[in-house]
mmJSON file of the N, C-alpha and C atoms, coordinates in Angstrom:
{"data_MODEL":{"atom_site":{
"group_PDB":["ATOM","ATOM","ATOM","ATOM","ATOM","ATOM","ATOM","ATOM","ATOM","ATOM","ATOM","ATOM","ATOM","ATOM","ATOM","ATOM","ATOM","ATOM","ATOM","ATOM","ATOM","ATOM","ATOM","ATOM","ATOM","ATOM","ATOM","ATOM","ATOM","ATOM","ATOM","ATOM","ATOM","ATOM","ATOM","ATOM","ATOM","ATOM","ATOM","ATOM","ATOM","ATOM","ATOM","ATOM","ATOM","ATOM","ATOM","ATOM","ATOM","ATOM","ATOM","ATOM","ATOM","ATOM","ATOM","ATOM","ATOM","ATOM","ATOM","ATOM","ATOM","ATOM","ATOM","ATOM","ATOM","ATOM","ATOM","ATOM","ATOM","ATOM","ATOM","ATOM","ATOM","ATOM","ATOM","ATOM","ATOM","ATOM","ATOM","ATOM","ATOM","ATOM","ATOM","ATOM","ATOM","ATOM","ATOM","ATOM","ATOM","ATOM","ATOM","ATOM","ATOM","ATOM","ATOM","ATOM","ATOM","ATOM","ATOM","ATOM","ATOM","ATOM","ATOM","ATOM","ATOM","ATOM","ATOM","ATOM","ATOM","ATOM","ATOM","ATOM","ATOM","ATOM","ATOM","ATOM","ATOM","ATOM","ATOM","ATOM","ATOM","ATOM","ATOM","ATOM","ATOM","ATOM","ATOM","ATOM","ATOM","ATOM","ATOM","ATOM"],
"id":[1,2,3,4,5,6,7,8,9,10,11,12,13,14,15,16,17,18,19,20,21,22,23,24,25,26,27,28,29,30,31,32,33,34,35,36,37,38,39,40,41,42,43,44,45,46,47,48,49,50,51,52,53,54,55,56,57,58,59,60,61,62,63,64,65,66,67,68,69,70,71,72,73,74,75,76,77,78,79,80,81,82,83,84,85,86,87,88,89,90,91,92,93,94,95,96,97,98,99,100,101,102,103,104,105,106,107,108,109,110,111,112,113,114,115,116,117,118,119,120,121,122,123,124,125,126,127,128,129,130,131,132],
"type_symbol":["N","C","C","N","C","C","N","C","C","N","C","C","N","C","C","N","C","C","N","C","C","N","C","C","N","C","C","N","C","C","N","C","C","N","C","C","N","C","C","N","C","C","N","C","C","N","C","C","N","C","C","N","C","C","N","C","C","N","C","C","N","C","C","N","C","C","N","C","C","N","C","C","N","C","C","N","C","C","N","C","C","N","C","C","N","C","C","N","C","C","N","C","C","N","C","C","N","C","C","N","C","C","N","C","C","N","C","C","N","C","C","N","C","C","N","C","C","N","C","C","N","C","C","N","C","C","N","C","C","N","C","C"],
"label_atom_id":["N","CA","C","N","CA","C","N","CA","C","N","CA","C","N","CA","C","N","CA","C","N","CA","C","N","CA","C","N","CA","C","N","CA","C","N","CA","C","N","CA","C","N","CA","C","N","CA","C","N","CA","C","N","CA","C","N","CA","C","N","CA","C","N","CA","C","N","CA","C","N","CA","C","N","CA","C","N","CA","C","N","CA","C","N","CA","C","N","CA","C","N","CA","C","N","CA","C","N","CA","C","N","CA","C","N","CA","C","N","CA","C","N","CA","C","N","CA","C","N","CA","C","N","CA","C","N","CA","C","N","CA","C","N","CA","C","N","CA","C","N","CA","C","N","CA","C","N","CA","C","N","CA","C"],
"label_alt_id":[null,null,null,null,null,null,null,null,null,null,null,null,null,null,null,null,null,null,null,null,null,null,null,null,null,null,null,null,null,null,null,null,null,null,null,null,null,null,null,null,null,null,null,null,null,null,null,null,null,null,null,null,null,null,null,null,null,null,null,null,null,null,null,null,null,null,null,null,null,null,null,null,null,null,null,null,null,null,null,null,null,null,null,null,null,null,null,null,null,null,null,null,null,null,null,null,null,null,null,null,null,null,null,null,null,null,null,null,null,null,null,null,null,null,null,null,null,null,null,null,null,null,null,null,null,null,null,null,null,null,null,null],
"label_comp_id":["UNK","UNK","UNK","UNK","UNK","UNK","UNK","UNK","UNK","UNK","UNK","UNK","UNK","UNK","UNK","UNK","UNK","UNK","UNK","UNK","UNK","UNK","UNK","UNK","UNK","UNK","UNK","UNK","UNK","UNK","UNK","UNK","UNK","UNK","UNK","UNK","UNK","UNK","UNK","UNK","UNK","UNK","UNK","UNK","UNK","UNK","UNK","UNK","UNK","UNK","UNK","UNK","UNK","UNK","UNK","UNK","UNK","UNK","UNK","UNK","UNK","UNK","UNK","UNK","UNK","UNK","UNK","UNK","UNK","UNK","UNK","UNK","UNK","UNK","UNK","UNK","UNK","UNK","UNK","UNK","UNK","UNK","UNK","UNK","UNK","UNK","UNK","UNK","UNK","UNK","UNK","UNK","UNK","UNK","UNK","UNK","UNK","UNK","UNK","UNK","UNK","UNK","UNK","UNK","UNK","UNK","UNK","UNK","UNK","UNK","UNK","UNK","UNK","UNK","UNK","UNK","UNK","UNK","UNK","UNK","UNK","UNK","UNK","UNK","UNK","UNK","UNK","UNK","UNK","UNK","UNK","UNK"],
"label_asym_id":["A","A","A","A","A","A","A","A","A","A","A","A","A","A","A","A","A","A","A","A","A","A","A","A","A","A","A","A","A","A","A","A","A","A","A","A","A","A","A","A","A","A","A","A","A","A","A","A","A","A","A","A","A","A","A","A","A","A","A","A","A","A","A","A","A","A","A","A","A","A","A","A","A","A","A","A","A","A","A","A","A","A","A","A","A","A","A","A","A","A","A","A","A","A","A","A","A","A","A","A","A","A","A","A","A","A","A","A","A","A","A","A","A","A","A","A","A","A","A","A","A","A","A","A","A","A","A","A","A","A","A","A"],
"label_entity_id":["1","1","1","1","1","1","1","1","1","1","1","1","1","1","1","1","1","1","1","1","1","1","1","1","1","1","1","1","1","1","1","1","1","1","1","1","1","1","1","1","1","1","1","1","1","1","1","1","1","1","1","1","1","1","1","1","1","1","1","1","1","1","1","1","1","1","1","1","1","1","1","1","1","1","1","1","1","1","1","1","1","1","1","1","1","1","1","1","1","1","1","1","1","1","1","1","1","1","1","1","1","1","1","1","1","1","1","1","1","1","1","1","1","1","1","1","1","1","1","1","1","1","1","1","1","1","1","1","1","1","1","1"],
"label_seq_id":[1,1,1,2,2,2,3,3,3,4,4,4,5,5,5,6,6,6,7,7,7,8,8,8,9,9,9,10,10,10,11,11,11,12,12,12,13,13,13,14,14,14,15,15,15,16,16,16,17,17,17,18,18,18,19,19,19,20,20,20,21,21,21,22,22,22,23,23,23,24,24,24,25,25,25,26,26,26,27,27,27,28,28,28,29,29,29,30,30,30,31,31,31,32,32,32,33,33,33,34,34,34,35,35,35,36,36,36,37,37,37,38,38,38,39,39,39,40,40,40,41,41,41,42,42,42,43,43,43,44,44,44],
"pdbx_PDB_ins_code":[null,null,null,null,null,null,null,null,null,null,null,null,null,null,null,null,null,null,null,null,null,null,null,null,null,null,null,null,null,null,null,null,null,null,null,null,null,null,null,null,null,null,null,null,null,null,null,null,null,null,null,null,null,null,null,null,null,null,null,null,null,null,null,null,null,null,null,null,null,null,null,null,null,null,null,null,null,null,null,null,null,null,null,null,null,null,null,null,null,null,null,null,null,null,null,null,null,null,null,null,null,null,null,null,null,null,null,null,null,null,null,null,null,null,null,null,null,null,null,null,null,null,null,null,null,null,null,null,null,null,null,null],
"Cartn_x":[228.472,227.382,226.261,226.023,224.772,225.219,226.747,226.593,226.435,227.17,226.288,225.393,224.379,222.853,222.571,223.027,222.232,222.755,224.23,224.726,223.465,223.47,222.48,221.263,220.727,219.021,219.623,220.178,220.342,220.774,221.317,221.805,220.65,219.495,218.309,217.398,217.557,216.516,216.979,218.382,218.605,218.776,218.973,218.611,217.109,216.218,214.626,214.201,214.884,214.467,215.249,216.105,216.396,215.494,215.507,213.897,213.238,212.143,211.174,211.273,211.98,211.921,212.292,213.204,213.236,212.042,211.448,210.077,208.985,208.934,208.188,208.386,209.246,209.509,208.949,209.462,208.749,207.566,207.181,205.601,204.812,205.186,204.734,205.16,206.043,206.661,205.032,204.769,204.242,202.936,202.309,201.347,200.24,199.407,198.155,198.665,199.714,200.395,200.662,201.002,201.261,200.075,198.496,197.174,197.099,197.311,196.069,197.158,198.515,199.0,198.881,198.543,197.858,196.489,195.913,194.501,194.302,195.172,195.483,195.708,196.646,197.18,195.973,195.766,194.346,193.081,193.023,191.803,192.31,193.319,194.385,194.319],
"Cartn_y":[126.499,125.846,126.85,127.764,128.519,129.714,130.135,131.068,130.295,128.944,128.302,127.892,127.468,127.838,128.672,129.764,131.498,131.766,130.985,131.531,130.533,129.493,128.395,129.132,129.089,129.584,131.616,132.278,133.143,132.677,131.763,131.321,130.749,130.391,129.531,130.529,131.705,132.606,133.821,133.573,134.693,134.034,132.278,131.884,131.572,131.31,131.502,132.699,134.112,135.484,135.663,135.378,135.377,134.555,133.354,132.582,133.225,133.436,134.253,135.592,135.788,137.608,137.332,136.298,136.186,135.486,134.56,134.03,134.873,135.744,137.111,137.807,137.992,139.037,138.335,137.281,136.656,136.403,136.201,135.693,137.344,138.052,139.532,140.09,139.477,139.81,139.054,138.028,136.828,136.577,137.394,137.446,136.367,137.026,136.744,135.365,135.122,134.143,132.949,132.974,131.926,131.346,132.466,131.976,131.239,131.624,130.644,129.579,129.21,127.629,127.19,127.778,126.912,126.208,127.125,127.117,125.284,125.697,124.543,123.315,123.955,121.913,121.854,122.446,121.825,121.3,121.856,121.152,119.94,119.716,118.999,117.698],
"Cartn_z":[126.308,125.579,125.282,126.189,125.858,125.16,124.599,123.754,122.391,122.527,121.061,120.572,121.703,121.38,120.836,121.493,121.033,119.667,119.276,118.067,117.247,117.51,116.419,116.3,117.369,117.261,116.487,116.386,115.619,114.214,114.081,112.535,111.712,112.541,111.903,111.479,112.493,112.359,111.099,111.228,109.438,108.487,108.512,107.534,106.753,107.891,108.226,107.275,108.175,107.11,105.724,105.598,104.42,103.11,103.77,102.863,102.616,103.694,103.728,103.16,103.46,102.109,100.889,100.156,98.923,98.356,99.238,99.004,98.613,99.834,99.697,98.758,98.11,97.245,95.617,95.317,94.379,94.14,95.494,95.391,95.202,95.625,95.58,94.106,93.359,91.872,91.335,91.57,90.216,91.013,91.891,92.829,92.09,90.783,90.104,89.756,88.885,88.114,89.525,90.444,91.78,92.069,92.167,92.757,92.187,90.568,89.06,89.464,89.32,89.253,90.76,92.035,92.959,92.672,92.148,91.659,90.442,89.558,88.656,89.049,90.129,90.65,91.295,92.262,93.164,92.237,91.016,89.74,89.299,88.977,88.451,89.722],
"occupancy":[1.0,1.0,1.0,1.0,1.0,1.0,1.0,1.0,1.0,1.0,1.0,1.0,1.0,1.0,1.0,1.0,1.0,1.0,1.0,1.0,1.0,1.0,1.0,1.0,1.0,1.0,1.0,1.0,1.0,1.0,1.0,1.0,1.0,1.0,1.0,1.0,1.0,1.0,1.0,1.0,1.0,1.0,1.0,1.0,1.0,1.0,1.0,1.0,1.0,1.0,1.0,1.0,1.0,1.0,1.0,1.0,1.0,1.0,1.0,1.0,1.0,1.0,1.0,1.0,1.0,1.0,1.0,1.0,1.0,1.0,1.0,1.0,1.0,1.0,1.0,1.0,1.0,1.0,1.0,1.0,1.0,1.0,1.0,1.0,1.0,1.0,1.0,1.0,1.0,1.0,1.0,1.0,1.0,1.0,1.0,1.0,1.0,1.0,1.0,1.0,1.0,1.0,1.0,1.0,1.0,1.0,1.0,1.0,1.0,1.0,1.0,1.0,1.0,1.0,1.0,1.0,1.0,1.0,1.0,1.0,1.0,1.0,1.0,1.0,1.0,1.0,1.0,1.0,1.0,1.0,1.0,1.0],
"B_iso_or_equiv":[0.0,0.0,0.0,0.0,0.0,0.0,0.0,0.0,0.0,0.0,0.0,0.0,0.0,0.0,0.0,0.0,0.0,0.0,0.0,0.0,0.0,0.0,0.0,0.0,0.0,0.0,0.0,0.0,0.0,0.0,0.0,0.0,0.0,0.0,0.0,0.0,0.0,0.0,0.0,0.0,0.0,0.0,0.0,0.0,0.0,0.0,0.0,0.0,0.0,0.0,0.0,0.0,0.0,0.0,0.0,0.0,0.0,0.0,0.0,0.0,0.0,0.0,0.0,0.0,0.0,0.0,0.0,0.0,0.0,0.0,0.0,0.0,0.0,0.0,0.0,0.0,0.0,0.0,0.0,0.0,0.0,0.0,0.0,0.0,0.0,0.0,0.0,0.0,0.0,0.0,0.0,0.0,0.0,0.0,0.0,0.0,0.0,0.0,0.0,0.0,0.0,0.0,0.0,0.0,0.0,0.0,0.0,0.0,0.0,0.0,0.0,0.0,0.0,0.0,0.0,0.0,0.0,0.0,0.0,0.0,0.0,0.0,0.0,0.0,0.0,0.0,0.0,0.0,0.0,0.0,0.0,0.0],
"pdbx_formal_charge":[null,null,null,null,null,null,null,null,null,null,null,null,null,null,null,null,null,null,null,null,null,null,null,null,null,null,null,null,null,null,null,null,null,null,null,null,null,null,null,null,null,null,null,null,null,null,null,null,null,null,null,null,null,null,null,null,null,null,null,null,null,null,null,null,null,null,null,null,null,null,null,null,null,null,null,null,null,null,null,null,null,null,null,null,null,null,null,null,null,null,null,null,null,null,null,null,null,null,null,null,null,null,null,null,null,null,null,null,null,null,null,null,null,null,null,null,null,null,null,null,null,null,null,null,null,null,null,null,null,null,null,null],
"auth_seq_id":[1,1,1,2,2,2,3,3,3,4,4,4,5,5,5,6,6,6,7,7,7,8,8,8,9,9,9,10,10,10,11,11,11,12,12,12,13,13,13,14,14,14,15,15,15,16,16,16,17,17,17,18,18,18,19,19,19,20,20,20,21,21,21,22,22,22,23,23,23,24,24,24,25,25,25,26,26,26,27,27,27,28,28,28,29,29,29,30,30,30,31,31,31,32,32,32,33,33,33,34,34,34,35,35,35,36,36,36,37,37,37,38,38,38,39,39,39,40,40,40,41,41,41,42,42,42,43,43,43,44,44,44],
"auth_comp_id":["UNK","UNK","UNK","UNK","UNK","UNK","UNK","UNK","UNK","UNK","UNK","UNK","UNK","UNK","UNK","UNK","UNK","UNK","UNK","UNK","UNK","UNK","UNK","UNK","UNK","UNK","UNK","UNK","UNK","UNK","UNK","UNK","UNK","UNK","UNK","UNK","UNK","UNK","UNK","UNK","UNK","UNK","UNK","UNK","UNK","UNK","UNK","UNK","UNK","UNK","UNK","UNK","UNK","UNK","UNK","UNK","UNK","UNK","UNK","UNK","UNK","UNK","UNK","UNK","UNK","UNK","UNK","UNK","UNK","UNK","UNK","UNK","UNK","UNK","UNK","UNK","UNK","UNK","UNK","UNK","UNK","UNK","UNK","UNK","UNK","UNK","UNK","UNK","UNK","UNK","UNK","UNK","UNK","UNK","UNK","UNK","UNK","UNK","UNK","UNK","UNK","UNK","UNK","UNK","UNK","UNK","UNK","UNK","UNK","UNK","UNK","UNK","UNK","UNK","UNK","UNK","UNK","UNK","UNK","UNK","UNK","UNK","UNK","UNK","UNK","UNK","UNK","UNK","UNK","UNK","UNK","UNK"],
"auth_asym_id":["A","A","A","A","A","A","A","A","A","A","A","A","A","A","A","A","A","A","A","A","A","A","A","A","A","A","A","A","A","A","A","A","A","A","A","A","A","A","A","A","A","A","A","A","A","A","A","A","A","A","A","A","A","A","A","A","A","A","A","A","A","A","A","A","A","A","A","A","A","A","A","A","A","A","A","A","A","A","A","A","A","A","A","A","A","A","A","A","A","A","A","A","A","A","A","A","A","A","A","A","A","A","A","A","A","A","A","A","A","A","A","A","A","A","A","A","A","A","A","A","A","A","A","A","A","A","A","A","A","A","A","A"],
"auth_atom_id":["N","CA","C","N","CA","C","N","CA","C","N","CA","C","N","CA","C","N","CA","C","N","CA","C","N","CA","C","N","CA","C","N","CA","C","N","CA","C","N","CA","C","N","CA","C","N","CA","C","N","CA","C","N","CA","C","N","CA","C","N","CA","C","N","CA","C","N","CA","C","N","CA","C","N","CA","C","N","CA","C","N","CA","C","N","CA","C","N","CA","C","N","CA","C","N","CA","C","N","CA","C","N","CA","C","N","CA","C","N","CA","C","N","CA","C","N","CA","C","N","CA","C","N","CA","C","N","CA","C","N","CA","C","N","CA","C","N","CA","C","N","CA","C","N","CA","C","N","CA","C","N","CA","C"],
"pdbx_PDB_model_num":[1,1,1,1,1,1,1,1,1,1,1,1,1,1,1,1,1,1,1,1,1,1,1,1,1,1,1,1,1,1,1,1,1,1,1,1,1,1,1,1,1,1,1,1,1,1,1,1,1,1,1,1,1,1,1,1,1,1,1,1,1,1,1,1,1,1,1,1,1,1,1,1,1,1,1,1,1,1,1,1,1,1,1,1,1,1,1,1,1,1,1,1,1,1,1,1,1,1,1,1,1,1,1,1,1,1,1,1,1,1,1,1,1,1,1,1,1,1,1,1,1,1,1,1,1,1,1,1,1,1,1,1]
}}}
């Protein structure tokens, strides 16, 4: 049981980073363009 824990809690965590860096990477592509349409909905 506890090597399939360790396999789960490792499967969450590279699916976790994998998000997060393609997230990252876009949001770091469209940086200015992401603020202004946060910016918009929150006026909106």
């Amino acid at each position: 049981m506890e090597v399939f824990i360790i396999l789960t809690v490792l499967a969450i965590y590279a699916v976790g980073y994998l998000l997060y860096y393609m997230y990252g990477k876009e949001e770091r592509k469209n940086q200015k363009y992401y603020r202004y349409q946060k910016y918009d909905r929150y006026q909106v």
